[in-house]
C-alpha positions as CSV (number, residue, x, y, z in Angstrom):
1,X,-26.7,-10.2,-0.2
2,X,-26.4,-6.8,-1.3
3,X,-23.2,-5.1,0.5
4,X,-22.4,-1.6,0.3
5,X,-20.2,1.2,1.4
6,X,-18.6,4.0,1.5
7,X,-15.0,5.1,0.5
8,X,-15.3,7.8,2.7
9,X,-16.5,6.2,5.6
10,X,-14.5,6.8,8.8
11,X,-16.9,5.2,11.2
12,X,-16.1,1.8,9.4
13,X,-12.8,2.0,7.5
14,X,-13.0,0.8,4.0
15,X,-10.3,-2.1,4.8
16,X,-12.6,-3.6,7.2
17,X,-15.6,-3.7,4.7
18,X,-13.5,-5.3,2.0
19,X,-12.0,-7.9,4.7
20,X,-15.6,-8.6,5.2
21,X,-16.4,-9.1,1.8
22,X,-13.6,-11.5,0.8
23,X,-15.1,-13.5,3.1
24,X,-18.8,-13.4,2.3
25,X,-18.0,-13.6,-1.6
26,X,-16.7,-17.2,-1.0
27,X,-19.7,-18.4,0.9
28,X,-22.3,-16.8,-1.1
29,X,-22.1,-16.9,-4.7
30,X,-24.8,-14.5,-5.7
31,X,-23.5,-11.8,-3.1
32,X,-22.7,-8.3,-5.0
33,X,-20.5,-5.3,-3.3
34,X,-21.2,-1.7,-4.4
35,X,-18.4,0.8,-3.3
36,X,-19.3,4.5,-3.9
37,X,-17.5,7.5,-2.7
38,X,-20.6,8.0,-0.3
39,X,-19.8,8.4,3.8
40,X,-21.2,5.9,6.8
41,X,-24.5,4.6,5.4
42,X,-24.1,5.4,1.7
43,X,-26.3,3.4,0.0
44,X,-26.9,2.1,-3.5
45,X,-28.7,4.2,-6.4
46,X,-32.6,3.7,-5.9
47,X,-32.6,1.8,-9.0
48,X,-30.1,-1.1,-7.8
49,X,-32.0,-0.6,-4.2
50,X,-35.6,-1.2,-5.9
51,X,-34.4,-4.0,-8.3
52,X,-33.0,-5.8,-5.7
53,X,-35.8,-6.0,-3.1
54,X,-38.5,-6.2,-6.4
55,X,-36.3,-9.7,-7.3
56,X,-35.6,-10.7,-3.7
57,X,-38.6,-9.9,-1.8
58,X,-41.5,-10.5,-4.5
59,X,-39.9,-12.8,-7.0
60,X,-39.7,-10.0,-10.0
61,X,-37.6,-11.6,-12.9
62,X,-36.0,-7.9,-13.7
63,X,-32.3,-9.0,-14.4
64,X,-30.4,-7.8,-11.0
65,X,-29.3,-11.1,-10.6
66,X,-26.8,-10.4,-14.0
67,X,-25.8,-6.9,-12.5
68,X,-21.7,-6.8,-12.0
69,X,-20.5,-9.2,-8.9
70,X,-18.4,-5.7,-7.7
71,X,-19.7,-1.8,-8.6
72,X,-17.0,0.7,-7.7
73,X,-18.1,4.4,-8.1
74,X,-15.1,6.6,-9.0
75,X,-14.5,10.2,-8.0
76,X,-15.3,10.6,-11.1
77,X,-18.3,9.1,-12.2
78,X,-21.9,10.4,-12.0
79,X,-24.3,8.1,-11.5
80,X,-27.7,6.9,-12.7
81,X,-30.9,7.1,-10.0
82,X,-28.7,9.0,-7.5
83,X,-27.4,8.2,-4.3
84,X,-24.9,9.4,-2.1
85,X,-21.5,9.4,-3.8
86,X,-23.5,10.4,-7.3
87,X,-23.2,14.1,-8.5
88,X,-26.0,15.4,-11.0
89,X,-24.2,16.9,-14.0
90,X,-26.2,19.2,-13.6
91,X,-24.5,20.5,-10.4
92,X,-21.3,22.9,-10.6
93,X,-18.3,20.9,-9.9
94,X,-17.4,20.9,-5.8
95,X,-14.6,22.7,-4.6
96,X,-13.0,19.1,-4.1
97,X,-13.5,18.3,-7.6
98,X,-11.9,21.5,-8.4
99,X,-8.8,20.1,-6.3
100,X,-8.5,17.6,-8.3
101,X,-7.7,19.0,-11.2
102,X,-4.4,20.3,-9.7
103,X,-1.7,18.6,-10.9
104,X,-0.5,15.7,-8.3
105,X,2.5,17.6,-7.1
106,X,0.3,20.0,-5.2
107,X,-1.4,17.3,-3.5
108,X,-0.7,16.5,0.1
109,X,1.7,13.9,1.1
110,X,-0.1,10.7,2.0
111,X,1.7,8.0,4.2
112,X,0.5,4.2,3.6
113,X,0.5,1.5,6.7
114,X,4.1,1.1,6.2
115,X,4.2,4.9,7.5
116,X,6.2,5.4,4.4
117,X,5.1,7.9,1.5
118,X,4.3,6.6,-1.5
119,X,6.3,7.5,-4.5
């Protein structure tokens, strides 16, 4: 099983989807998570996509099988074959990128599930 999401998915919290995949991962072996930046229904880079239902579906010997148990996608990153959560480096940088360039005292004040703010 392929399972992916999105870390800015507010139809489906992230927490729920990582609940869910500590439990499949101990059932099924061969399962693989890959966590992009993406919203609800973010899927995987065509190339991951392809691979997996070439191997799956038709038998293909093409390697997925050895790709990384977990893929995260940072902010960050740009990423091969696309997908949502990918920028091209072509692109100019987002206006959220830009954000993040600030220096983290500008940032807003976040509260965790204690309702605290982290230091």
């Amino acid at each position: 099983m392929l399972f992916a999401h999105g870390f800015n998915d507010w139809n489906v919290m992230p927490d729920n989807s990582t609940r869910m995949w500590d439990a499949l991962k101990k059932i099924n072996k061969s399962s693989k998570i890959y966590m992009s930046q993406g919203g609800h229904g973010a899927p995987p880079p065509a190339d991951i996509q392809n691979k997996w239902w070439a191997h799956y579906l038709y038998g293909v010997d093409n390697g997925v099988e050895n790709l990384p148990r977990a893929m995260i996608v940072q902010s960050t990153a740009t990423v091969a074959g696309g997908g949502r959560g990918a920028r091209s480096a072509h692109l100019p940088p987002t206006s959220r990128s830009r954000a993040r360039s600030r220096s983290s005292s500008s940032w807003p004040r976040v509260a965790t599930a204690s309702g605290r703010s982290p230091s």
